[in-house]
N, C-alpha and C positions, 0 to 999 in steps of 0.2 A: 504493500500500500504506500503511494506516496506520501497519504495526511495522514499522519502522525499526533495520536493526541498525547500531549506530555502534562501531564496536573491539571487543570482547569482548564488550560487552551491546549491548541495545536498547532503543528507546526504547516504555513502555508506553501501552496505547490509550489516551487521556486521555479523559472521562466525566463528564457534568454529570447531576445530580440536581436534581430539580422535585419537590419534598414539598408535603405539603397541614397539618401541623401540627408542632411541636413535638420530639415523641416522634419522629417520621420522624427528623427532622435531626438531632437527638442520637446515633442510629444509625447514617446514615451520616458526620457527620463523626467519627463514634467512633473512635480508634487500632486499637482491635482490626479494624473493621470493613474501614478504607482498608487496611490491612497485610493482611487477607485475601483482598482485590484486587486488590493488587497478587502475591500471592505465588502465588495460585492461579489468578485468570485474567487477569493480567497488565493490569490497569487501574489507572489513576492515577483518583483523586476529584480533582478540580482547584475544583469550585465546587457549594453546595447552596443551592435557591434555596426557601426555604419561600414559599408562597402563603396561608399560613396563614387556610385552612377548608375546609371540599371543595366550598362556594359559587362558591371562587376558581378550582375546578380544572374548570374547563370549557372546549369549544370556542372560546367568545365571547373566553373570557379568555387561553387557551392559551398564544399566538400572542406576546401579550405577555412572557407568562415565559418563553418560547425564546429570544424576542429581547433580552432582557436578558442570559438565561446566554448565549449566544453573543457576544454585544458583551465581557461581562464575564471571557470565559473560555474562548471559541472549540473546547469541547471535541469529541473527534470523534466522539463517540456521546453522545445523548440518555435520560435513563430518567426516565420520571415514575411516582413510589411514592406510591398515594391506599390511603382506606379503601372497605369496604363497607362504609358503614352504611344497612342495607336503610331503616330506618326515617327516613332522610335526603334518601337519595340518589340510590336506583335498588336495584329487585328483585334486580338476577341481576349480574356481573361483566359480563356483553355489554352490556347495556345504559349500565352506567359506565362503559366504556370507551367506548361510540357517542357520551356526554354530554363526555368527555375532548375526542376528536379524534385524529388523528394526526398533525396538522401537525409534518414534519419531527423525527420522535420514533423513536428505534428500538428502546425498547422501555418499555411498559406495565405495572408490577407493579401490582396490585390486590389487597389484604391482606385477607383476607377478616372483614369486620365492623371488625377495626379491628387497627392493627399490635402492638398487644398480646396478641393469639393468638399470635403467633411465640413473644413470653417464655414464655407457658402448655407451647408444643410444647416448647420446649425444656429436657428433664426431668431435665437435669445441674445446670444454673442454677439450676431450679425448686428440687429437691434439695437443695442449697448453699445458701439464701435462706431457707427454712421449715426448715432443719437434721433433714429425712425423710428419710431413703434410700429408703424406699419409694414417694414421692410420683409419681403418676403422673395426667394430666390425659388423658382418652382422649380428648374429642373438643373439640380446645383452639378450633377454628373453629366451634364450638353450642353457646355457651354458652348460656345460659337469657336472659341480659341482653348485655351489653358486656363484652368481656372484660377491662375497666379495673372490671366491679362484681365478677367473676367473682376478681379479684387481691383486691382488698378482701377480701374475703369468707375467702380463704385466707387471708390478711395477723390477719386475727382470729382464723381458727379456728387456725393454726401457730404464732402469734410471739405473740398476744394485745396486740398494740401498731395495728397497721394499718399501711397501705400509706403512711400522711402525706396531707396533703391536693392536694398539687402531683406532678403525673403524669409531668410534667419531670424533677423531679430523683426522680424513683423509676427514672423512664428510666433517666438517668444513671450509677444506682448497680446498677442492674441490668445494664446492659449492664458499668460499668466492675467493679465488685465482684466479680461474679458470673460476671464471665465469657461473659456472653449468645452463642450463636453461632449465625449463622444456617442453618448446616451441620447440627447437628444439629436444629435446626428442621425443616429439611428431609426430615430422616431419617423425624420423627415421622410413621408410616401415615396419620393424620388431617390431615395440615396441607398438604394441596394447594397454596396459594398460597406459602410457602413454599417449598414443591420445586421449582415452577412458576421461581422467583424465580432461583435456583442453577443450574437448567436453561438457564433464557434463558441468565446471566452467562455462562457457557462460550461458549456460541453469537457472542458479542460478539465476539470476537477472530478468530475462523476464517475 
């Protein structure tokens, strides 16, 4: 068994992260993010290993980033968090994940176009950030461009100032400022990989 009860509590599943950029890793080693793992499906973040590009996140090269988070960090489940970028990477979400692999991985998120749709789904943060209450993004996974041109674009036409030119520390302030949750990302009707994401995490621990 991996949960472990030791006196009163137990011990949480421990969970390594394989990112493909920046923006990922700022997410998950987020406070808000680890404490929502922990408290909701009882997972510890223990290690996040950017690979930084989605060049890196492939079969060929897999193999090596397991083997590092495992040496570095022995955690007892695997999740590796990539984008779609169709115009990159691969057509359809089956296809990036057949390019991924499975080597010893238990589970797969795939953000669809790129993990800056989640901020879009999520129409509380979005709300709070552009100072609308009415702001709503309906289909945060089609956007017309990237959903980092699709932020831009809002960033002008709500605040008149713009997003800044580093996607990092907009991350940052987005997820810590603002509150980012990936919960109601999940909520949002449009945001499948999202829900998809939430779905799995439960599944982890059972």
């Amino acid at each position: 068994m991996v949960i472990q009860f030791t006196g009163w509590g137990f011990t949480l599943v421990t969970v390594g992260f394989v990112v493909e950029g920046e923006s990922d890793e700022r997410l998950v080693n987020s406070d808000s993010f680890k404490n929502l793992l922990a408290e909701d499906y009882d997972l510890n973040v223990v290690k996040v290993i950017n690979t930084n590009g989605n060049g890196n996140m492939c079969s060929r090269l897999i193999g090596t980033h397991v083997d590092l988070l495992k040496k570095q960090a022995n955690p007892d489940k695997i999740i590796i968090l990539a984008d779609l970028d169709p115009e990159k990477c691969a057509p359809c979400i089956t296809k990036r994940k057949e390019i991924i692999g499975n080597q010893r991985i238990d589970l797969i998120v795939i953000a669809r176009k790129s993990m800056e749709s989640w901020f879009l789904a999520d129409t509380i943060a979005m709300q709070l950030w552009t100072k609308d209450q009415d702001f709503y993004e309906e289909y945060p996974e089609k956007t017309a461009k990237m959903p980092w041109d699709r932020l831009k674009e809002i960033a002008l036409e709500k605040t008149g100032r713009g997003t800044g030119r580093c996607k990092i520390n907009f991350a940052r302030k987005f997820i810590k400022n603002y509150q980012f949750d990936i919960r109601r990302a999940a909520d949002h009707p449009n945001c499948p990989s999202a829900k998809y994401f939430v779905e799995k995490l439960r599944l982890l621990t059972n």
